[in-house]
C-alpha positions in Angstrom: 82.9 108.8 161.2 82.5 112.6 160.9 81.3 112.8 164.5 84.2 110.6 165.8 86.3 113.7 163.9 84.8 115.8 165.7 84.5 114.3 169.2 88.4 113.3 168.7 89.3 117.2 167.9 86.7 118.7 171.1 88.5 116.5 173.1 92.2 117.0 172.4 91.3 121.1 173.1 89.4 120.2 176.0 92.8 118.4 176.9 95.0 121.9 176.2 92.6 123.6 178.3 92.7 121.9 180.9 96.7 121.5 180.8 96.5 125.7 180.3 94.1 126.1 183.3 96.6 124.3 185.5 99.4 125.9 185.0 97.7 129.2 185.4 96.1 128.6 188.7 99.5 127.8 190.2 100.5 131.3 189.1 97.5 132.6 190.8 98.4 131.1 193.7 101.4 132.5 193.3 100.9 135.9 193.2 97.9 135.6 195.6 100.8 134.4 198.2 103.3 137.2 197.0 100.4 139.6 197.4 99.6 138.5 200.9 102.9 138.6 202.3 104.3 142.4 201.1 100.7 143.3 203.2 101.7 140.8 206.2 105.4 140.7 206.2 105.0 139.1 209.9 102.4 136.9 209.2 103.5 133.4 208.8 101.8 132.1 205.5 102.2 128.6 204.1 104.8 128.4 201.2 102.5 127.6 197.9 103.2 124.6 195.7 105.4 124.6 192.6 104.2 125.2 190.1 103.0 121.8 187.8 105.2 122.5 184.1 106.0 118.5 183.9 101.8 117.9 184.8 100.1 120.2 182.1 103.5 119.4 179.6 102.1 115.9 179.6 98.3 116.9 179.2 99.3 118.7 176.5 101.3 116.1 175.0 99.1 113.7 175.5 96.1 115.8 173.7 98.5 115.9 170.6 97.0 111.8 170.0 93.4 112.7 169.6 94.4 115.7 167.7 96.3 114.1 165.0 93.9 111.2 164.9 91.2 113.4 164.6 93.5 115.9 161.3 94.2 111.5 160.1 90.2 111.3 158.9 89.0 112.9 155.7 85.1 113.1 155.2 84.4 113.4 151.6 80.4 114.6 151.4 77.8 112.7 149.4 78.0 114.4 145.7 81.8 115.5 145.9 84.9 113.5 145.3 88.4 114.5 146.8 92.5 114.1 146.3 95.2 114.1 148.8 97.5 117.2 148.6 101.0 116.2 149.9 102.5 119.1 151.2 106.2 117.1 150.6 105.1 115.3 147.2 102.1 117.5 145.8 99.3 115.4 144.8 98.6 112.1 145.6 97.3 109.4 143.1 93.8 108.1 143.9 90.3 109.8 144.0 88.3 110.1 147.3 84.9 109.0 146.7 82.4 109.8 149.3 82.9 108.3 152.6 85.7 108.2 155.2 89.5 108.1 154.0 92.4 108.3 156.6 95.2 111.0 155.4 98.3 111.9 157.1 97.9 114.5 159.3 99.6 118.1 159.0 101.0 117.1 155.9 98.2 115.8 153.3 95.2 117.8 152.7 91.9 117.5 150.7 91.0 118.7 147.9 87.0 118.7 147.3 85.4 118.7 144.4 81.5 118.7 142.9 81.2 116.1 140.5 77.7 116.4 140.3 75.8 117.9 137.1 75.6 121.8 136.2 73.7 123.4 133.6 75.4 126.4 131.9 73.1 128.4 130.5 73.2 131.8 128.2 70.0 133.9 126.7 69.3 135.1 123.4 68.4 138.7 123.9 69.2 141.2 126.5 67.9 140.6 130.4 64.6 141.8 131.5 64.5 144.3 134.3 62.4 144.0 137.6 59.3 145.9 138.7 61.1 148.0 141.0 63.5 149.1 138.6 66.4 146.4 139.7 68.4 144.0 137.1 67.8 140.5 137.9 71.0 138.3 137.8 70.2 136.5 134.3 72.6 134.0 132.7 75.2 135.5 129.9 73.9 136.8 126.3 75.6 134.8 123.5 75.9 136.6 120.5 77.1 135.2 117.2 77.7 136.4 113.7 75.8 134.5 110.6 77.6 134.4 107.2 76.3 137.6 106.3 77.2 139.3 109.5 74.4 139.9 110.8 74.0 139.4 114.9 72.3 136.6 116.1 70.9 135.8 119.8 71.1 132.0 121.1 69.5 130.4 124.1 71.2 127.3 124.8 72.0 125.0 127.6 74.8 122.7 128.6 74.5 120.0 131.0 78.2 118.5 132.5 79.9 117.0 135.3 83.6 116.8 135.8 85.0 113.4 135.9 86.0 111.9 138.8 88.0 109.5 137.5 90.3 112.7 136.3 90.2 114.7 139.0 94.1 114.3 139.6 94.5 116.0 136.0 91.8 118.7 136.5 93.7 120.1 140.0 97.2 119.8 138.2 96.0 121.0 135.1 93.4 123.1 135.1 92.3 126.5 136.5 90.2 126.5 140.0 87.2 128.0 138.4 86.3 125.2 135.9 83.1 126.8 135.4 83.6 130.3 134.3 87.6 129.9 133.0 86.9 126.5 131.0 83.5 125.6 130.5 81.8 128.9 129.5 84.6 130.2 127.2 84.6 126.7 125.2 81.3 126.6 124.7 80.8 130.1 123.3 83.9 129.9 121.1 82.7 126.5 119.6 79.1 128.6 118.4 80.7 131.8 117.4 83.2 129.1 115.5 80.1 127.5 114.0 77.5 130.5 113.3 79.6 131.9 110.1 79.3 129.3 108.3 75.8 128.8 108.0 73.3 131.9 106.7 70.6 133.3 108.7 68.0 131.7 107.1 70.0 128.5 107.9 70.6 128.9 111.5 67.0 129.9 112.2 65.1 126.5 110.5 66.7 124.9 107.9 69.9 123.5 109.3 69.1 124.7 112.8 69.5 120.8 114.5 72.7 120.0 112.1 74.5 123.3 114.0 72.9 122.1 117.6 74.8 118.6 117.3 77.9 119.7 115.4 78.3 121.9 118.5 77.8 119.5 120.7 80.1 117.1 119.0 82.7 119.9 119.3 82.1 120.6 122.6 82.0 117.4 124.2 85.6 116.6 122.0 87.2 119.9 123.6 86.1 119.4 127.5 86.4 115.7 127.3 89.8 116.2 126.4 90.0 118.3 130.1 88.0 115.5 132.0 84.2 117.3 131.4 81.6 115.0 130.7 79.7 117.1 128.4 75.7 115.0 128.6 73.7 117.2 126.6 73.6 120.1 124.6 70.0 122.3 123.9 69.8 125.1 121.6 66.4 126.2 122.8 66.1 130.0 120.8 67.3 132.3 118.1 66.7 135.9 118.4 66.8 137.4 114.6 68.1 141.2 114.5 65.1 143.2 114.0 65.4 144.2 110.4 65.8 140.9 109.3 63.0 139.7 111.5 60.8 142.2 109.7 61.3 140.9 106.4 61.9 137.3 107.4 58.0 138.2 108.6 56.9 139.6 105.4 58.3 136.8 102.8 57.2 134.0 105.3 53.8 135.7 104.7 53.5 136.0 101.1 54.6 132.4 101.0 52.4 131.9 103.3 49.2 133.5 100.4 51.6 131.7 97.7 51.2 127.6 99.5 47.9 128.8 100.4 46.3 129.9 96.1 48.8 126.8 95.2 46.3 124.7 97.2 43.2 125.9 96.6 44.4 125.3 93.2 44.4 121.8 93.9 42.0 121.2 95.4 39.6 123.2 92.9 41.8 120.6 90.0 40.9 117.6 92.4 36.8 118.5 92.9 37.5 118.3 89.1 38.5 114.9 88.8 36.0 113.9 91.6 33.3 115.3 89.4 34.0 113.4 86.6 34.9 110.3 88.5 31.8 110.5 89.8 29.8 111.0 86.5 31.7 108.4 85.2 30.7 106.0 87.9 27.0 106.8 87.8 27.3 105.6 83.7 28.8 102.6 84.8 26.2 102.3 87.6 23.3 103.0 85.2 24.7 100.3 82.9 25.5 97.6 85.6 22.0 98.2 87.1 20.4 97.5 83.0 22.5 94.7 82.5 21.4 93.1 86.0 17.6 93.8 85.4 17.8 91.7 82.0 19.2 88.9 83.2 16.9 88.7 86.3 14.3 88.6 84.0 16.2 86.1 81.5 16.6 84.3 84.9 12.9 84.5 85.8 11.6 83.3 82.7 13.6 80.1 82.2 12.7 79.5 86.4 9.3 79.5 85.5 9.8 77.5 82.5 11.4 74.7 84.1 8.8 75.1 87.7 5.8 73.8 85.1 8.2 70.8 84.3 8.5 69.5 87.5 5.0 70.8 88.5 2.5 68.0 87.4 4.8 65.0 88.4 4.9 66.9 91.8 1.0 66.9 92.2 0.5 63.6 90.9 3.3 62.9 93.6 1.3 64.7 96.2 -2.4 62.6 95.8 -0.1 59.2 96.1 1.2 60.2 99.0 -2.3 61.5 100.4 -4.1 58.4 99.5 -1.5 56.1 101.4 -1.5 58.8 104.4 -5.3 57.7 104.9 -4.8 53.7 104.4 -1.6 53.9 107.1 -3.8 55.9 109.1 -7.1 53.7 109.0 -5.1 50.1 109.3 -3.3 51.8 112.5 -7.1 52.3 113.6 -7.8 48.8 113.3 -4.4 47.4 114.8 -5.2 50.0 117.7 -8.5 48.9 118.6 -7.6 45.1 118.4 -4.6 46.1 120.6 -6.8 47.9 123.2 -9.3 44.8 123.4 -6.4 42.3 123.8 -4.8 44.9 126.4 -8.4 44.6 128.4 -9.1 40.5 128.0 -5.3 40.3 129.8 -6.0 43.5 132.2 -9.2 40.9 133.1 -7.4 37.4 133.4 -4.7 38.9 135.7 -7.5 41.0 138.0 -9.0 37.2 138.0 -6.0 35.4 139.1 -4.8 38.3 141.6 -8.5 37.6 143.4 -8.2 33.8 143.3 -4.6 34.3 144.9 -5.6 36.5 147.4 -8.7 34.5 148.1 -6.6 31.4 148.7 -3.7 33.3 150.5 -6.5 34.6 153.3 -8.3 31.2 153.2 -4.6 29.7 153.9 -3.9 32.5 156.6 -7.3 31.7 158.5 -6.5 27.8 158.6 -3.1 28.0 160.1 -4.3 30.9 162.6 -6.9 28.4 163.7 -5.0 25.6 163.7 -2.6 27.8 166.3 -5.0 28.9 168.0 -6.2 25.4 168.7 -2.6 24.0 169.8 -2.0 27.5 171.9 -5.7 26.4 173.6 -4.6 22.4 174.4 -1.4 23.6 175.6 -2.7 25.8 177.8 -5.4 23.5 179.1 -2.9 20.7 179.7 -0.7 23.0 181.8 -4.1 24.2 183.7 -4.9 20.6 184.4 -1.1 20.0 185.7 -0.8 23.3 187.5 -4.3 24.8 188.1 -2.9 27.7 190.2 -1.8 29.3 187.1 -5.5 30.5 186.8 -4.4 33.2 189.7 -1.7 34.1 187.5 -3.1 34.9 184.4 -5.7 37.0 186.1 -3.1 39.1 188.0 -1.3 39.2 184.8 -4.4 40.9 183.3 -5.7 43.3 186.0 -2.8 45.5 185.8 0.3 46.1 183.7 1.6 47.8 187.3 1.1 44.4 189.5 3.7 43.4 190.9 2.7 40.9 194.1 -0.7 40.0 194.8 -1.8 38.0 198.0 -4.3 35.5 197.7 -6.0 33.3 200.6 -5.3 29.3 200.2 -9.0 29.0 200.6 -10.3 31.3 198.1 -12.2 33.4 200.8 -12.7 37.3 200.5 -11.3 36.9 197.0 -13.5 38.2 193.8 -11.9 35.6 191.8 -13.6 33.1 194.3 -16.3 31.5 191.8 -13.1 30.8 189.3 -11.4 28.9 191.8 -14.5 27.2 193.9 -13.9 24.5 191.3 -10.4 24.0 191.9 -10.7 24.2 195.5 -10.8 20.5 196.5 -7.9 19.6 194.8 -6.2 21.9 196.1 -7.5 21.2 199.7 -6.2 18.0 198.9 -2.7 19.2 198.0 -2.5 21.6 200.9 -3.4 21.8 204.1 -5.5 24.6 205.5 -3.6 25.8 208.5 -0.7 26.8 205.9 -0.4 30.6 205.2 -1.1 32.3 202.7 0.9 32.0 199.1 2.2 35.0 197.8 2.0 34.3 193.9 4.3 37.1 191.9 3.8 38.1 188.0 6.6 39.3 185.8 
C-alpha cells in the first residue's frame, strides 16, 4: 500500500510538470518569434500558436486526483500505532494499528507513536570517563537520602510501553516527550519518596526487595494512571557513601570472626557428643556381641543334644534302606535277564517266519512268471503258425531300434535270415506266387 502512496504522489507531480512545461514552451515560442521579428521586420514569419492555459489548467487539475488519493492513505509502521488529527475537530477517536488506514486528505493528519518497550535506566555512582579523555553518554545518577541522611547511589531499570489502547489520552493529555517529562521524573520521585523511610543498613540487605516492589507498585499505579504500562522494575545496585562503606566493612568483618568462633564452638560441643555417642555405642556393642556369643553356644549345645536323638534311628534307618537297595537291585537282575532271553526266543520266531514268507513269496513269484512265460510262448507260437511272416518281423524289430523299412525277397534269396525261413518257404510258395514282387514289411 505504501508504494501505491508513493507511485500515486510521483505521478500527480509528474502530472504538474508536465502541465508547467507546456505552458512554458509556448512562451518560448513566444518570445523566440518576438525575438525573430524586431531582427527581421520584413521577413514574413508564421504567427505562433496561443498559448495552451485551458490544456495545462486541466493537467493540473486533473493531477489534483492522484494527489489527494495519494495525502487519503496513512501507513502506520510495524511497532508504532497512530491517531487522526482533525485539523476542524482536533483528534479523532480510534487508534491506527499498523497497516494501511485511509484519512481525509489536507485536513486529518497522523500522529505516530512507539508503543514498543523502553528501558529507563539510571547508575548508582558517577560515569566513567574514556581512554582518550572523553565522557561517555551514561544513563542519569539517582541519588537518594536514607533515614539518616546519608546519600545513596541506585542502579535500577524500568521496562514500559505506552498503551495503545490510550493513545487518544496520551496526545491530549500528556506532554510530547513521554520519556524524559513523564517517565523519568516519576520514577525518581517514587525512590527518593521511598529511600527515607528505610535506614541504610535496610536499603542495602535487609529490606532491600520489600523497597524494589513497593516501588514498583508505586510506579506502575502513577504511569498506569497516564496510559504506561510499567512490566518490570530492577533495582540492580546500591552504592554506600564511602564512610559508611568503611565501617559497614569493618562490623561485617568482626561478625564475620564473631559467626565464625560461634561455630567452631559448635562444632568442638558436637565432636563432644559424637565422642561420647560413640563410647556409648561401643558398650552397647561390646555387650550385644557377649550376649549373642552365649546364646550361640546355649544354641549349640541343645543342637547337639537333640542331633544324638535322632542320630541312631537315622542309621538304623540307613542299613534298612541299603539292604532293600541291593534286593531291588538283584530281583531287577533276574527280571532283566529273563526279559532279554524272551526278547531273543521272539527276535528268533519272527527272523523264522519273515524267511518262510519270503521263501514262499519268491517260490510264488517264480510259478506265476513261468506260468506267463508259458502262455506268452503258446500265444506266440499259435500266431507264428497262423502268420509265419511275423518271424521277419521280430527280427527287424531286433536288429535295430533305428529300422524303419526293411526289404526282403519273397523267396528268401540273398537274405542272412535265409536258414530261418527255408522252413517256411513252401508254404509260403504255396500262398504266393513267385513272379510277385518283393514285400516291403515295416516295423513300428
Amino acid at each position: 500500500m505504501l508504494v501505491i502512496k508513493y507511485l500515486l504522489m510521483v505521478g500527480a507531480v509528474a502530472m504538474m510538470v508536465v502541465a508547467a512545461a507546456i505552458i512554458l514552451y509556448d512562451v518560448y515560442l513566444l518570445v523566440e518569434y518576438r525575438r525573430r521579428l524586431a531582427l527581421h521586420p520584413d521577413l514574413a514569419l508564421p504567427l505562433p500558436r496561443p498559448l495552451r492555459w485551458k490544456d495545462a489548467l486541466r493537467l493540473a487539475a486533473l493531477s489534483l486526483v492522484p494527489l489527494l488519493l495519494g495525502l487519503s492513505i496513512a501507513v502506520v509502521p510495524s511497532g508504532m500505532a497512530g491517531i487522526r488529527v482533525s485539523e476542524f475537530s482536533g483528534t479523532r477517536p480510534g487508534v491506527l494499528y499498523p497497516g494501511s488506514h485511509l484519512v481525509v486528505p489536507l485536513v486529518d493528519s497522523v500522529a505516530l507513536y512507539d508503543v514498543r518497550d523502553k528501558v529507563y535506566t539510571t547508575i548508582a555512582g558517577e560515569p566513567m570517563k574514556k581512554d582518550k579523555g572523553g565522557e561517555t553518554s551514561p544513563p542519569e545518577v539517582l541519588k537518594v537520602q536514607a533515614k539518616e541522611g546519608l546519600p545513596i547511589g541506585l542502579a535500577i531499570s524500568v521496562r514500559y510501553h505506552l498503551d495503545a489502547a490510550r493513545l487518544v489520552y496520551i496526545h491530549n493529555t500528556l506532554p510530547a516527550a513521554v520519556d524524559s517529562e513523564v517517565v523519568q521524573p516519576v520514577i525518581g520521585s517514587t525512590f527518593r519518596g521511598i529511600a527515607p523511610n528505610y535506614n541504610v543498613r535496610e536499603v542495602f540487605a535487609t529490606k532491600r526487595e520489600e523497597i524494589r516492589k513497593r516501588a514498583a507498585d508505586e510506579i506502575t499505579r502513577k504511569l498506569g494512571a497516564d496510559g504506561i504500562v510499567v512490566k518490570e522494575v530492577m533495582l540492580k545496585e546500591v552504592q554506600l557513601p564511602p564512610e559508611y562503606a568503611k565501617g559497614l566493612e569493618g562490623l561485617l568483618l568482626k561478625e564475620q570472626e564473631n559467626d565464625q568462633m560461634g561455630v567452631q564452638a559448635e562444632i568442638k560441643q558436637k565432636e563432644v557428643r559424637v565422642a561420647e555417642y560413640e563410647a556409648e555405642a561401643d558398650k552397647v556393642r561390646e555387650e550385644k556381641k557377649a550376649e549373642a556369643g552365649a546364646r550361640v553356644r546355649v544354641l549349640q549345645a541343645k543342637a547337639e543334644a537333640d542331633a544324638m536323638q535322632y542320630t541312631l534311628p537315622l542309621k538304623e534307618k540307613q542299613i534298612q534302606q541299603t539292604r532293600l537297595e541291593s534286593e531291588a537291585r538283584k530281583e531287577a537282575t533276574v527280571k532283566n535277564a529273563e526279559a532279554a532271553a524272551q526278547a531273543k526266543v521272539i527276535d528268533s520266531k519272527a527272523e523264522l517266519e519273515r524267511r518262510n514268507l519270503l521263501a514262499d513269496a519268491e517260490a510264488n513269484r517264480i510259478r506265476v512268471t513261468a506260468k506267463a512265460d508259458l502262455e506268452r510262448m503258446q500265444g506266440e507260437a499259435a500266431m507264428l503258425k497262423q502268420s509265419p511272416l511275423l518271424i521277419n518281423k521280430i527280427i527287424a524289430e531286433r536288429l535295430s531300434d533305428k529300422l524303419q523299412i526293411m526289404m526282403v525277397p519273397a523267396d528268401g534269396k540273398y537274405f542272412f535270415a535265409s536258414d530261418v525261413l527255408r522252413g517256411q518257404m513252401p508254404q509260403i510258395m504255396q500262398q504266393d506266387d513267385p513272379q510277385d514282387p518283393p514285400r516291403r514289411v515295416q516295423s513300428r
